[in-house]
C-alpha positions in Angstrom: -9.1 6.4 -16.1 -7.8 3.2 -15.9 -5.5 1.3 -13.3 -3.7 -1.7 -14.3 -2.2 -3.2 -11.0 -4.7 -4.1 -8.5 -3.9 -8.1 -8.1 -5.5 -10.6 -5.7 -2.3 -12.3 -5.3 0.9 -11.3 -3.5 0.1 -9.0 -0.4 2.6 -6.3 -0.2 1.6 -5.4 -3.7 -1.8 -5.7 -2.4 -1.0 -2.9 -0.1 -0.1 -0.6 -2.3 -2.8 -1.7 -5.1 -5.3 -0.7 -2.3 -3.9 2.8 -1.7 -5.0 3.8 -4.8 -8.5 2.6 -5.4 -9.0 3.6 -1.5 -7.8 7.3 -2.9 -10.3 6.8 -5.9 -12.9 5.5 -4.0 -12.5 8.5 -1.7 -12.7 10.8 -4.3 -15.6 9.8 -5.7 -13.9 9.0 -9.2 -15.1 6.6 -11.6 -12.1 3.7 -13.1 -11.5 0.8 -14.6 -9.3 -2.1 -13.3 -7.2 -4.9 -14.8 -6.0 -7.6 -12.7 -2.2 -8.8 -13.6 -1.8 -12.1 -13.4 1.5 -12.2 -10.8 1.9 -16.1 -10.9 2.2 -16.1 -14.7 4.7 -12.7 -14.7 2.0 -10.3 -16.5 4.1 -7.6 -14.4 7.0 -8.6 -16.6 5.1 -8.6 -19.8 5.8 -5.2 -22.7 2.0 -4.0 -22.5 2.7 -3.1 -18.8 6.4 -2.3 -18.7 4.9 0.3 -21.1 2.8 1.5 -18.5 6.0 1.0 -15.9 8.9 0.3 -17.2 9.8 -0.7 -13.8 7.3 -3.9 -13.5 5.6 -3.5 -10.1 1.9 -2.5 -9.5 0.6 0.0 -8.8 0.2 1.7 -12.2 -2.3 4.3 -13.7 -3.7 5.4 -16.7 -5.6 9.0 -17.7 -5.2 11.9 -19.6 -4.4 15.2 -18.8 -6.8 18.1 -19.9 -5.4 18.5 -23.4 -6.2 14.9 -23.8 -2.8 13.9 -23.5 -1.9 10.3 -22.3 -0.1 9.8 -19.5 1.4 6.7 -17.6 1.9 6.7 -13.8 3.4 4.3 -11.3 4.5 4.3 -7.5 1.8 4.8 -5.4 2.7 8.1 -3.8 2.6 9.8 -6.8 -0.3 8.1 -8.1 -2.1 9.5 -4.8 -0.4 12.9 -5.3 -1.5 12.8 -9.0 -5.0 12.1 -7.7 -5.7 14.9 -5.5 -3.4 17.5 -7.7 -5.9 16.7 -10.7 -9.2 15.9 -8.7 -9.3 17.6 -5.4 -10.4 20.7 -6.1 -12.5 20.8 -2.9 -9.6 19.3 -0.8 -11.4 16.6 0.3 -8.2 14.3 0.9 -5.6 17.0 0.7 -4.9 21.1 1.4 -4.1 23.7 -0.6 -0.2 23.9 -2.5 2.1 26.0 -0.3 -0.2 25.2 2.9 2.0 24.2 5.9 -0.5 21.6 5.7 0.4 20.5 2.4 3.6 20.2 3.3 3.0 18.3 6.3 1.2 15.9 4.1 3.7 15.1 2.2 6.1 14.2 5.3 3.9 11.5 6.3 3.0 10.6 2.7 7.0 9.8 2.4 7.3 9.1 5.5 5.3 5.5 4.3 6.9 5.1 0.7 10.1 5.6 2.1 10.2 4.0 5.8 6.9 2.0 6.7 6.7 0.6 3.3 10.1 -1.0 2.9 10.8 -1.8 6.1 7.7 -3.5 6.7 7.8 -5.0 3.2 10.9 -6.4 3.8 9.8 -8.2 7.3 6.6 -10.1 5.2 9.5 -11.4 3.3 11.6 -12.8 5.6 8.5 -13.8 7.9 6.6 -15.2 5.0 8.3 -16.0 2.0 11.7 -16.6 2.2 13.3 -19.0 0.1 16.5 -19.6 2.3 16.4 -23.3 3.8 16.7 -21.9 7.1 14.5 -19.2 8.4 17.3 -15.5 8.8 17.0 -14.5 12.2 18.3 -11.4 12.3 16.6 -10.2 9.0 13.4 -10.7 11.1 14.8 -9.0 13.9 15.8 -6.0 11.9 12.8 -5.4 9.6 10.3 -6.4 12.4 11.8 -4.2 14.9 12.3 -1.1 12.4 8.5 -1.5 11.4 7.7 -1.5 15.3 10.1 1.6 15.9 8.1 3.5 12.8 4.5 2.9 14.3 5.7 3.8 17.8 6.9 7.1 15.7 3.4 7.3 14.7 1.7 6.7 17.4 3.4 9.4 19.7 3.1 11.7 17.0 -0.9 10.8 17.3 -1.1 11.0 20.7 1.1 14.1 21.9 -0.8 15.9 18.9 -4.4 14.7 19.6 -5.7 14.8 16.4 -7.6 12.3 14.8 -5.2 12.3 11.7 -1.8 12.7 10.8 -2.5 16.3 9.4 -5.0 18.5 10.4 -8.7 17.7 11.1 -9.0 15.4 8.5 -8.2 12.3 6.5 -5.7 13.0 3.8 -3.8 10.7 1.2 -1.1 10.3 3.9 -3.5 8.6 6.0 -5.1 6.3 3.4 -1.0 5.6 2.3 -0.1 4.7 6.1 -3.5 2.4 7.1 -3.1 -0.1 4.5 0.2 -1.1 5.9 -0.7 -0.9 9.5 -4.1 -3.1 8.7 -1.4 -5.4 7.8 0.3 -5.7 11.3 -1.3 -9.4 11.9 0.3 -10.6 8.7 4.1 -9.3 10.0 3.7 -10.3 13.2 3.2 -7.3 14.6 0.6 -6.5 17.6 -0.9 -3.5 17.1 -2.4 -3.4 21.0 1.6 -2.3 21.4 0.2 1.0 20.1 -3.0 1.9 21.6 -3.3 5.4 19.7 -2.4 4.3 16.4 -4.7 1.7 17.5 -7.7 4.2 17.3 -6.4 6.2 14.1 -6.3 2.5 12.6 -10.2 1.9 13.6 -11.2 5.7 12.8 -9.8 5.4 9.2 -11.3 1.8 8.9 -14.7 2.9 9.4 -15.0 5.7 6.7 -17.5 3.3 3.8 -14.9 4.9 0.7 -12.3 2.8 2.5 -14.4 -0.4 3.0 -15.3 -0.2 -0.6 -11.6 0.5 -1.9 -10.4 -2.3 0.4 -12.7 -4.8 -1.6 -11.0 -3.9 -4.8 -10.5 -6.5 -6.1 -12.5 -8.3 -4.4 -11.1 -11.3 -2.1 -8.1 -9.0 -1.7 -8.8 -9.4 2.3 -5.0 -11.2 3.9 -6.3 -10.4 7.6 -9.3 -13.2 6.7 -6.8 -15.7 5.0 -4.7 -15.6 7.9 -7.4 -17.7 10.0 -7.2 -20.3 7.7 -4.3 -22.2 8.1 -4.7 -24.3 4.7 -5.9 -21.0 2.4 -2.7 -19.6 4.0 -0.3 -22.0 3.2 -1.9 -22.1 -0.5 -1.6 -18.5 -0.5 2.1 -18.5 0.6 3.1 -21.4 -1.6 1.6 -19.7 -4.7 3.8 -16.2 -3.7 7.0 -18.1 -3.1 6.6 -19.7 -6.5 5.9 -17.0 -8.5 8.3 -15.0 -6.1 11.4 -17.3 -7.4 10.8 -17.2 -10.6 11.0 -13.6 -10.7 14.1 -14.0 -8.3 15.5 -16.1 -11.8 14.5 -13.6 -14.3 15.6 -10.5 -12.7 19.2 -12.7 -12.1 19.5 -12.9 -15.7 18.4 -9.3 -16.9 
């Protein structure tokens, strides 16, 4: 099994990167990694636009039981891929036609399709926008719609009271949702606004598969960059550069 898109470099791909080895970590699965180099447009490059033709990590490799190649990108349905082929004991997921399968996959969109996006969209406009003047009301909008989507979560947690979003235990939707909100800090977000998603956010932190699949790659950690105001500005600098060229490419496409 191999997975081609776990980069060091630009942080909301990081997220996503981290959803998956977290879910292989989890699993107890062994894989390969290849870092794409970002800065130098590796995402952009025929080898991996084989692998997704739509040049964003992540992106797996494996074969299916007849040995059959296949190519997979988007990290919900790498995640759903992943439990589907190698979660027979449900250690991340329930059974197909569950009520709690189904429930999984709410939440599980619920982050590709809102959390994701929206949040995604406020680190650009917080971080690396290349207008001359900072947008105002771009912050406003993404930043506020992030906030609105973990206050959704958090009353959800707490008129619930379980520890996860489904069930009695951790599932992909969980891993898929914590490595946005352990990103809070880096939109500007205070997660003390959000005392029970607060809790979820330290319950899921603490599990040692999610340490480890944090860590990959390694010096993948934003939340420790953001105390160094030099590294940060680096790190930022580098993203807005590589950012704009892609801006140009995709312009002329």
């Amino acid at each position: 099994m191999s997975a081609p898109p776990l980069n060091c470099q630009p942080f909301y791909i990081v997220t996503s990167g981290h959803k998956v080895s977290i879910t292989l970590e989890e699993l107890g699965l062994p894989y390969d990694i290849t870092v794409v180099e970002l800065g130098k447009l590796a995402h952009k490059e025929p080898w991996f636009l084989a692998i997704n033709p739509n040049g964003r990590i992540p992106a797996l490799t494996d074969e299916l039981s007849e040995k059959i190649p296949i190519s997979l990108f988007e990290s919900g349905s790498i995640q759903q891929y992943l439990v589907d082929n190698y979660d027979p004991e449900h250690k991340l997921s329930y059974p197909k036609g569950s009520k709690e399968y189904y429930e999984t996959n709410n939440w599980l969109f619920f982050q590709n399709a809102g959390v994701g996006p929206m949040q995604g969209q406020a680190n650009h406009f917080i971080r690396y926008s290349l207008a001359a003047e900072p947008i105002p009301y771009a912050i406003y909008r993404y930043k506020n719609e992030t906030r609105r989507l973990y206050r959704t979560v958090d009353s959800k947690l707490r008129q619930s009271g379980s520890d996860y979003l489904v069930g009695n235990k951790c599932t992909i939707a969980d891993i898929a949702l914590w490595c946005w909100v352990n990103s809070a800090k880096f939109s500007e977000i205070d997660i003390n606004e959000f005392p029970t998603l607060q809790i979820w956010h330290k319950r899921i932190a603490s599990r040692p598969a999610v340490q480890k699949g944090y860590n990959v790659p390694s010096g993948a950690d934003l939340n420790k960059v953001l105390d160094e105001p030099e590294k940060l500005k680096e790190f930022l600098d580098g993203n807005k550069a590589w950012i704009a060229n892609g801006l140009k490419q995709d312009a002329r496409e």
